[in-house]
C-alpha positions in Angstrom: 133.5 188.9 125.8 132.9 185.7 122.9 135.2 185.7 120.1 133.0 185.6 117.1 134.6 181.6 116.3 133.4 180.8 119.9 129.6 182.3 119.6 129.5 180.5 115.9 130.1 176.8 118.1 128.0 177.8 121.1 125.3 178.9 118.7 126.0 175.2 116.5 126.0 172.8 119.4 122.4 175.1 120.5 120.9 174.2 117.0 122.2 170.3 116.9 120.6 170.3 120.4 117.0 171.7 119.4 117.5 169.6 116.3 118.5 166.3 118.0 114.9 167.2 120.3 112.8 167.7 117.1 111.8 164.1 116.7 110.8 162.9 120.0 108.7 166.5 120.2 107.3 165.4 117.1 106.4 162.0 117.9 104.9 163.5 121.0 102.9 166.0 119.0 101.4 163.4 116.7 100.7 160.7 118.8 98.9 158.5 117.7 100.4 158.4 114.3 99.8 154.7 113.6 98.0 151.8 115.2 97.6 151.3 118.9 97.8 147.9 120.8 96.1 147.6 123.8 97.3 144.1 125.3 96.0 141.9 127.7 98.1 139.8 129.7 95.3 136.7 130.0 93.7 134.8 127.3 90.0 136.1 125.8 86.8 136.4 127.2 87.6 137.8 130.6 85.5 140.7 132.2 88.4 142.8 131.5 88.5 141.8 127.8 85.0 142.6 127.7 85.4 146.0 128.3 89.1 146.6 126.6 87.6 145.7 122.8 84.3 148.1 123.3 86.8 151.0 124.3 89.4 149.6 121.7 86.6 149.7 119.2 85.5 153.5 120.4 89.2 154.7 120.7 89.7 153.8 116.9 87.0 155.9 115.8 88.1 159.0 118.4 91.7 158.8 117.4 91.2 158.0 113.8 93.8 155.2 114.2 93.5 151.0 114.0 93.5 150.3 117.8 94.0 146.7 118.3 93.4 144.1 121.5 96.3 141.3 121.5 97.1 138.8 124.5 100.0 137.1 125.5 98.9 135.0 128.4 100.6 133.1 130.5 102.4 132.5 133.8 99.6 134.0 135.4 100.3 137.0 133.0 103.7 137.6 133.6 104.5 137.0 130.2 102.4 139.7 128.6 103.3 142.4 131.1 107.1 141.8 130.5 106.3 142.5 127.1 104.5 145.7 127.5 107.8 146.6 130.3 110.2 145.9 127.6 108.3 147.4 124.5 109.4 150.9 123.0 107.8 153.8 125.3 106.0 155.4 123.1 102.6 154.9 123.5 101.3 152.5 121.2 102.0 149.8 123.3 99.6 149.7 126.4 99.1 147.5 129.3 95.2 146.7 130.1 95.3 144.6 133.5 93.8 143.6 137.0 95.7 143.1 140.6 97.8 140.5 139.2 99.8 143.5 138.4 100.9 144.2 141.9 100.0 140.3 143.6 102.2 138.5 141.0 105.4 139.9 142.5 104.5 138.1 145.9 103.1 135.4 144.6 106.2 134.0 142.6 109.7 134.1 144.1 110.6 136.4 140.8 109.3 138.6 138.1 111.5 140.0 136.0 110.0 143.6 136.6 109.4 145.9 139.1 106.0 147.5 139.0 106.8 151.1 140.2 110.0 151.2 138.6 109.0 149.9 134.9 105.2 150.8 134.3 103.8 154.7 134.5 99.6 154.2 135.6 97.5 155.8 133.1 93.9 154.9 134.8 91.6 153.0 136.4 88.9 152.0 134.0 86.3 150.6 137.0 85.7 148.8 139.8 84.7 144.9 140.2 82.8 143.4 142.3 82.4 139.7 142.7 79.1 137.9 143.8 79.2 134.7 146.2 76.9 132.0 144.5 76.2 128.6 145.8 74.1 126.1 143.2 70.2 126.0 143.6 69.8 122.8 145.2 72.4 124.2 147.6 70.9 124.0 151.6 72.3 128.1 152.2 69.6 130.2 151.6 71.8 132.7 153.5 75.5 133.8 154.5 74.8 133.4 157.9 73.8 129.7 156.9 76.9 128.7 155.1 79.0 130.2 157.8 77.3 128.5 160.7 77.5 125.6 158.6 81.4 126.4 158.6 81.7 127.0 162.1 80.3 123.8 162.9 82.4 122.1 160.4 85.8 123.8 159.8 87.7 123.0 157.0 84.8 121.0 155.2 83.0 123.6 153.4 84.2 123.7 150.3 85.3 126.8 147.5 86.2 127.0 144.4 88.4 130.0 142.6 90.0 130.3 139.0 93.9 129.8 141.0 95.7 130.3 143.8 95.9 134.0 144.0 93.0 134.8 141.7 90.5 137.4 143.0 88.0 134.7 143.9 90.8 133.0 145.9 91.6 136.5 147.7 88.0 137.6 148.3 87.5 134.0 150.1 90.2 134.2 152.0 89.6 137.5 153.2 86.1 136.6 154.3 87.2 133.4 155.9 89.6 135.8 158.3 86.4 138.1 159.2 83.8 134.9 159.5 85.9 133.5 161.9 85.5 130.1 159.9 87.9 127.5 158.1 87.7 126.8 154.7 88.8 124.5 152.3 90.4 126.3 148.7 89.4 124.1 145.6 91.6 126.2 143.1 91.0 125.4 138.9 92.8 126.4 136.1 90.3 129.1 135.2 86.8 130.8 136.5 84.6 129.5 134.0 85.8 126.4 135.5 85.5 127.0 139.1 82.0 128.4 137.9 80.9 125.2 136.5 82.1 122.8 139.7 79.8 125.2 141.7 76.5 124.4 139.7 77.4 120.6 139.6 77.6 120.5 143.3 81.1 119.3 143.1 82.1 122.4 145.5 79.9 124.2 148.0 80.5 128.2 146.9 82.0 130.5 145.3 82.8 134.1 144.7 82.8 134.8 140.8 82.4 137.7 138.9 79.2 138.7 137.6 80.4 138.7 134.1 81.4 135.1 134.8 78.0 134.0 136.8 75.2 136.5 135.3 74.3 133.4 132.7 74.2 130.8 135.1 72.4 132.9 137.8 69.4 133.9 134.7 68.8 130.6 133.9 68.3 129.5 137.6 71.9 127.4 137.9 73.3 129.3 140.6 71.7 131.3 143.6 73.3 134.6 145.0 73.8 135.0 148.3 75.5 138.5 148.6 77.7 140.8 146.2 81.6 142.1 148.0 81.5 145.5 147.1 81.1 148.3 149.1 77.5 149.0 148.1 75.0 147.0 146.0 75.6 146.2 143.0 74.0 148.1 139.9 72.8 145.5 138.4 71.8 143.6 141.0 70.3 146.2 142.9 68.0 143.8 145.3 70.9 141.6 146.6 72.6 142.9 149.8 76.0 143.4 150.3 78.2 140.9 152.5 78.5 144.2 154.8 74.8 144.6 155.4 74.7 141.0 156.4 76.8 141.4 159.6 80.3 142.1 158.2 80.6 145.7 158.8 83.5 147.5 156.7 84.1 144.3 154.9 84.5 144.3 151.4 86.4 143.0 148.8 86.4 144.4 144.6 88.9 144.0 142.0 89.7 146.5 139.3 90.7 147.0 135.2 93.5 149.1 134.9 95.7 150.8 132.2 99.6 151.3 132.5 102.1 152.2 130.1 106.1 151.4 129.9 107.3 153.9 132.6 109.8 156.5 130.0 106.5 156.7 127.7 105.8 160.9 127.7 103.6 162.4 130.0 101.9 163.8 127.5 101.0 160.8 125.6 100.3 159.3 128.9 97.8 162.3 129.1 96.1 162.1 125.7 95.7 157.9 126.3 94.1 158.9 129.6 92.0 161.6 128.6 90.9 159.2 125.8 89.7 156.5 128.3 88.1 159.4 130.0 85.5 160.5 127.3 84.7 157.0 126.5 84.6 156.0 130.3 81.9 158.6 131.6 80.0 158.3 127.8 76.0 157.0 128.5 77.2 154.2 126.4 80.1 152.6 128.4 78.3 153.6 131.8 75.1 151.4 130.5 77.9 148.8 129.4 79.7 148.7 132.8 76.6 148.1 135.0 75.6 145.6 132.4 78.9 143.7 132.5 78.8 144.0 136.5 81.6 146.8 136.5 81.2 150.0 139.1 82.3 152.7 136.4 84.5 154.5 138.5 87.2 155.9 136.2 90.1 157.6 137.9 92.6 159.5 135.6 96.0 159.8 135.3 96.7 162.1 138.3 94.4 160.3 140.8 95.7 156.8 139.7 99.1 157.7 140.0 98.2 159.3 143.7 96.9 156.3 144.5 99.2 153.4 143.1 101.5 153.1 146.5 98.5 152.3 149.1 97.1 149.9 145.8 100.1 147.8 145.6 100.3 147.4 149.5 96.8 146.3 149.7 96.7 143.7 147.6 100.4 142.7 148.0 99.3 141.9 151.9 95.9 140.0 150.8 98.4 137.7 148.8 100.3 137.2 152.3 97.3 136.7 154.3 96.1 134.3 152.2 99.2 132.6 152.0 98.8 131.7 147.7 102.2 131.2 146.0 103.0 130.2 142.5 106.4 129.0 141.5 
């Protein structure tokens, strides 16, 4: 049986306990209490940026707090997901990114993360196909004509990407394996410029994202030849996919992704997920999404989590295969 002195401590160190809990239950409670930043870890005006500042601008109104889109670019975004990993994990810093996440850890000989250790997934926002565009004066009318054109001349044919492990760089190099055909990588510093060097004539193709190309290919710059994806595109409904042209199974699409710092609380993680959600599947964002070229297909928290070790495989072993490395 307790003496009376010994219930009186048991029963104090139970109440300093459920005190001591009260403030990250409250915080938990109340999230979001203040402003939100959702950063990006490239510079502006990328398809992903796109898309972040319509549902930073939604978000705002929905959770009656500021929500605010910030970068820190650089090191082929290393430097701005470190800064999300290191930031306090509580939900009002969160990471809005692409397969960088996962390639730049083979890429570069070290990051100073881990992505399954320091980031929980919150969702995947959509899907991104790219389009393979050659310029108008360009002699392929066709895929099969620019890669008989490559068989007949391997390693001349030339591509352009926005860097050595971009997606246009990976979604080349993964065709190249499945044509059979040898190609030469012209790499630049970003896509608008690998974009440009493909209307000029300066290289022969290109994958690029619509968001990227959907300008050039209006005004008559640029000529499609095929979208990646595994069907056809939404809004380019009439163009056929690189599968239907004799490359069965083949296809290639990046995505927009959220994660958070990895001790952020599952139930914030929930509430910024469920968020995403209701804007995600509104008319609005769906209309937005096919407009900007994005497949708006929104996986939550649970199947984004489910999915993040076969994710990180696949592209970690397109970055091998296509031998890219950044030091």
């Amino acid at each position: 049986m307790k003496s009376p002195l010994r219930r009186s401590i048991t029963l104090a160190a139970l109440s300093a306990g459920a005190l001591a809990a009260l403030p990250i239950a409250h915080a938990q409670t109340d999230w979001p209490a203040r402003p939100v930043t959702f950063l990006e870890p490239y510079g502006p005006g990328t398809t992903l940026d796109a898309i972040t500042r319509v549902l930073a601008e939604r978000l705002g109104t929905q959770w009656k707090v500021p929500v605010i889109v910030d970068h820190k670019a650089g090191a082929n975004g290393v430097i701005g997901t470190d800064y999300v990993a290191r930031a306090a994990a509580d939900g009002y810093t969160v990471l809005f990114t692409g397969p960088g996440h996962y390639t730049n850890e083979v890429l570069m000989s070290k990051v100073p993360y881990d992505v399954g250790r320091d980031f929980k997934p919150v969702a995947r926002l959509a899907s991104v196909m790219l389009v393979l565009v050659v310029p108008t004066n360009s002699p392929f009318h066709s895929v099969k004509e620019l890669v008989d054109h490559a068989k007949k001349n391997p390693g001349k044919l030339t591509y352009s990407s926005g860097g050595s492990g971009s997606s246009q760089h990976l979604a080349a190099a993964s065709f190249q394996q499945v044509a059979g055909v040898e190609l030469m990588h012209v790499p630049y510093k970003t896509q608008s410029a690998a974009v440009i060097d493909i209307i000029s004539g300066e290289v022969n193709f290109g994958f690029a994202a619509l968001t990227t190309a959907a300008a050039q290919l209006k005004g008559g710059k640029l000529r499609a030849l095929a979208v990646t994806g595994p069907r056809r595109s939404q809004a380019l409904p009439d163009l056929p996919t690189v599968a239907e042209l004799g490359y069965p199974g083949w296809e290639y699409f990046s995505f927009n992704a959220v994660f958070v710092p990895t001790a952020t609380p599952d139930e914030v993680v929930r509430r910024i997920s469920d968020g995403l959600s209701a804007q995600m599947r509104s008319p609005a964002m769906a209309d937005l999404a096919r407009a900007q070229g994005f497949e708006n297909d929104f996986a939550d928290v649970t199947a984004w989590s489910a999915a993040q070790a076969s994710e990180r495989k696949k592209w970690q072993d397109l970055i091998r295969v296509s031998g890219a490395k950044l030091e």
